[in-house]
C-alpha positions in Angstrom: 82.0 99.9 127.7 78.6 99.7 128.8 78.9 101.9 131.7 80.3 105.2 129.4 77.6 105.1 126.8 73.6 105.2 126.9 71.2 102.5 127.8 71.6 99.7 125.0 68.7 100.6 122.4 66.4 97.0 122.0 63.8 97.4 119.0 60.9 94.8 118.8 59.8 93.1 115.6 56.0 91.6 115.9 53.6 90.9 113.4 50.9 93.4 113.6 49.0 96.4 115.8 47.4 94.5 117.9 50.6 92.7 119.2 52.3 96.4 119.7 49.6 97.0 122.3 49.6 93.6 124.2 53.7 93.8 124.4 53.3 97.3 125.3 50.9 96.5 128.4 53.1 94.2 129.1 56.1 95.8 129.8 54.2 98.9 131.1 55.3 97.6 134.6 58.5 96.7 133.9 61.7 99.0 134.4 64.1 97.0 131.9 66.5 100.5 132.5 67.2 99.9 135.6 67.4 96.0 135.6 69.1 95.7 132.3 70.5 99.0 131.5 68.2 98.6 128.3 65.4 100.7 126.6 63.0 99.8 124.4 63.2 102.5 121.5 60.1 101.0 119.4 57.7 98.0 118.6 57.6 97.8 115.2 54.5 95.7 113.3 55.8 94.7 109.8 55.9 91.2 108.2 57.8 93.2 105.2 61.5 92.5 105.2 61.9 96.3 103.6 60.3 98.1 106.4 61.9 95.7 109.2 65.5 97.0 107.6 64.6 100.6 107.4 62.9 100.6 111.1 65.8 98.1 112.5 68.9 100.1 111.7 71.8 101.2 114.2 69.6 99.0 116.9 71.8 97.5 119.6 69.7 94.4 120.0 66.2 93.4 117.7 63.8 90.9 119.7 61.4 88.9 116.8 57.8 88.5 119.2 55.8 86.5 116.1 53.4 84.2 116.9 54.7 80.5 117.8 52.6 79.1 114.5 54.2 78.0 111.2 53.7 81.2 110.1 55.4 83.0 112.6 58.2 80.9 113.1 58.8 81.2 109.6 58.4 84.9 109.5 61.2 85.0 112.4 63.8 82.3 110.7 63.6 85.7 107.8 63.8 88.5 109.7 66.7 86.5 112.2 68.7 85.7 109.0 68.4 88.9 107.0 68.8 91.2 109.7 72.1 90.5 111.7 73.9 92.4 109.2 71.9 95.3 109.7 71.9 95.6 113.8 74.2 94.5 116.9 72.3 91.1 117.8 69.1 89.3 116.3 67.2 87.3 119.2 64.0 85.7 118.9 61.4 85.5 121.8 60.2 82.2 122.4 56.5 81.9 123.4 55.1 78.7 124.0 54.3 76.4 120.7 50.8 77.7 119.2 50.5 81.3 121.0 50.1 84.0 119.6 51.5 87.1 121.1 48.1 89.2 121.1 46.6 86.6 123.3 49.9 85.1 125.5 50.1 86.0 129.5 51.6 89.4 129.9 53.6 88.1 132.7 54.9 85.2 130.1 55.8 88.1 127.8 57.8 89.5 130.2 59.3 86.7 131.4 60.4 85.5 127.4 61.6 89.2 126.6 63.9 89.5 129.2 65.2 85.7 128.7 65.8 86.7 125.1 67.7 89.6 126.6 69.8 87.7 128.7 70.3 85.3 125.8 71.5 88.0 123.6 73.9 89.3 126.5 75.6 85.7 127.0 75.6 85.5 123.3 77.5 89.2 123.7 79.6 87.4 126.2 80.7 84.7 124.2 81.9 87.0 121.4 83.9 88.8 123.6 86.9 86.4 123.4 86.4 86.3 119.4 86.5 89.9 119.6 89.5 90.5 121.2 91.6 87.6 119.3 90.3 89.7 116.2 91.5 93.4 117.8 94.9 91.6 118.7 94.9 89.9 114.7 93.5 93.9 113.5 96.7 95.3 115.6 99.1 92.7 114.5 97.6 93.4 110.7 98.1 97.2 111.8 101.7 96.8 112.9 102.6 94.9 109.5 100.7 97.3 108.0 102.7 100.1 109.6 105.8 98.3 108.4 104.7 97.8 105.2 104.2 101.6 104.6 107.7 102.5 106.1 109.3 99.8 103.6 107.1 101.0 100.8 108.2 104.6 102.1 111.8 103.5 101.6 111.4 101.7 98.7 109.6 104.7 97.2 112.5 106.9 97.9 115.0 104.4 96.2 112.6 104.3 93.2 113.1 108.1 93.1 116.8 107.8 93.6 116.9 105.0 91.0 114.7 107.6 88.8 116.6 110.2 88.6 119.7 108.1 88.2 118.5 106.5 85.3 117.3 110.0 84.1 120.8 111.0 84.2 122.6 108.3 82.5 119.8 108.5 79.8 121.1 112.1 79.2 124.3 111.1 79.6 123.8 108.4 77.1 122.3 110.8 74.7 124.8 112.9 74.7 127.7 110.3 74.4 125.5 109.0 70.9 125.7 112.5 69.7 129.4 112.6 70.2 129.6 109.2 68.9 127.8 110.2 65.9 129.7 113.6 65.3 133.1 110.9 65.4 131.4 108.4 63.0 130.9 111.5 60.6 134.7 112.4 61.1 135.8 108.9 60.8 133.9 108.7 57.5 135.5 111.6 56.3 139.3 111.0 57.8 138.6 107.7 55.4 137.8 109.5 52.6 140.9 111.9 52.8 143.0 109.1 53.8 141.4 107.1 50.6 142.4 109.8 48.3 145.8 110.6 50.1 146.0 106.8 49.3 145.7 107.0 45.9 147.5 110.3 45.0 150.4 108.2 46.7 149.9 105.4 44.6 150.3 107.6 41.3 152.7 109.6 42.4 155.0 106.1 43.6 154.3 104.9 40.0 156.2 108.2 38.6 159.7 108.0 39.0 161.6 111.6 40.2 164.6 112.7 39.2 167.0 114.4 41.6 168.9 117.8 41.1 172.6 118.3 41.5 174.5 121.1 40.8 176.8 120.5 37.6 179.2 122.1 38.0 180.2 121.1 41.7 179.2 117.7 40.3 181.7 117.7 37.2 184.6 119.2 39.9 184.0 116.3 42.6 184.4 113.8 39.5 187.1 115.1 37.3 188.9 117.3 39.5 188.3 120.2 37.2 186.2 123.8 36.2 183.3 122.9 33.8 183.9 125.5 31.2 181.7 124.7 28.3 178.0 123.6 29.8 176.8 124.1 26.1 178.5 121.4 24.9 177.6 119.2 27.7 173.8 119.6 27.3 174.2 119.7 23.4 175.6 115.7 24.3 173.0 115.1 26.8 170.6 116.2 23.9 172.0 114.0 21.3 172.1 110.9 23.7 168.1 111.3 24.2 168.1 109.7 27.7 164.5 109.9 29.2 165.9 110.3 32.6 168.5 112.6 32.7 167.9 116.3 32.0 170.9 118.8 31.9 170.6 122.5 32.3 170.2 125.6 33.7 174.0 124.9 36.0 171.8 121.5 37.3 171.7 117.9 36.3 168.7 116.0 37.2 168.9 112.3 37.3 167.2 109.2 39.3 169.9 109.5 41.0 173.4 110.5 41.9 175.0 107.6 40.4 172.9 107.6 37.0 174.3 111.1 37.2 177.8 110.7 37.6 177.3 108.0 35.4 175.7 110.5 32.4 178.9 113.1 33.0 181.4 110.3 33.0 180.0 109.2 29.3 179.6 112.7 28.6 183.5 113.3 29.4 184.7 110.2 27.5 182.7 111.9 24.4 183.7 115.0 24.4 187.2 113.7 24.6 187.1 111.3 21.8 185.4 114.4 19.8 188.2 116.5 20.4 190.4 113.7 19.4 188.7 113.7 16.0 188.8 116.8 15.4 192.6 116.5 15.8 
């Protein structure tokens, strides 16, 4: 607000040194301070865009007093379009066509400086509602913006979360391919033992075992009788040459028990019909 801060600093652009003194006279008399709340800081002569930037800057308002010839309407048109970035307001003073400000009325000077104030202020005026649609559109912006930070806040947190969750499960994963790995190696090697389990069961199913029986419990259960002579029994045994049937040593050892009651029961019958010879 105008009324908490200093007068509003207004810089004056003319063309050369003789046009610093004649607007200087002419404002000598004139308390723009009090009437305006303005003061002039400096009357700069320049035609150079450079030095009108360098002496310009962090000026409230900046009045362009060149003469009303080609030449100085032109020289304003420059400095009014290249300079509005660099200060509050641009405003040019508008002397009658074909003055030229070293020679103009002082009073006219006056008269077209403070008009280009008041121009500049109404100009200020009509910003005003632009402005403040643009701080309600920068606090709207703010407020989304402020929203925007919370969700990214949030979402930042679930990225963390999501982090250190998927940090876990790759550990976990790692350590559930190592197992898996360890049971591959097993399961390699439970196949090879089971392969050659496999196969040793094979030969041995192609063998045929005989079974033991005691001989002389077997020859009682048959016949009903002691066995008195196993001598004479195997001595049989031996002269029949049967590949699976083996007698000795108080045991008989057949395929099984009916091959080997079978073997005593033609053992009997020749032992009988032997002793019947030798009758």
């Amino acid at each position: 607000m105008l009324d908490n801060r200093g007068p509003i600093d207004v810089r004056i652009i003319v063309e050369g040194a003789s046009d610093v003194e004649s607007v200087s006279k002419a404002l000598q008399d004139v308390s723009l301070g009090s009437e305006y709340h303005i003061t002039i800081s400096s009357i700069i002569p320049t035609t150079s865009l450079e030095i009108a930037k360098r002496a310009v800057e962090g000026a409230d308002i900046v009045l362009i007093a060149t003469d009303a010839d080609a030449t100085g309407r032109e020289l304003a048109e420059k400095f009014q379009r290249n300079l509005k970035e660099s200060v509050g307001h641009v405003e040019r003073v508008k002397l009658p066509y074909g003055h030229d400000v070293e020679y103009i009325d002082p009073r006219l000077m006056v008269e077209e400086i403070k008009n280009a104030i008041i121009r500049a202020g109404l100009s200020s005026i009509a910003n005003i509602r632009k402005l403040r649609k643009l701080e309600e559109e920068v606090l709207k912006f703010k407020s989304e913006i402020d929203e925007l930070a919370n969700e990214n806040s949030t979402l930042k947190d679930e990225n963390n979360s999501l982090s250190n969750e998927l940090e876990k499960i790759i550990k976990e994963r790692d350590e559930l391919n190592s197992k898996l790995g360890e049971l591959e190696e097993k399961l390699i090697n439970l196949q090879e033992e089971h392969h050659k389990i496999k196969e040793k069961y094979k030969e041995l199913k192609s063998k045929s075992f005989l079974e033991m029986f005691p001989l002389h419990e077997l020859w009682k259960d048959l016949f009903n009788e002691e066995l008195e002579n196993e001598k004479e029994i195997v001595k049989v045994a031996d002269t029949l040459k049967t590949e699976k049937l083996i007698i000795g040593q108080g045991y008989i050892a057949a395929p099984s028990k009916e091959d080997a009651i079978t073997c005593l029961r033609t053992i009997r019958t020749i032992l009988f019909l032997m002793s019947k010879t030798e009758e």
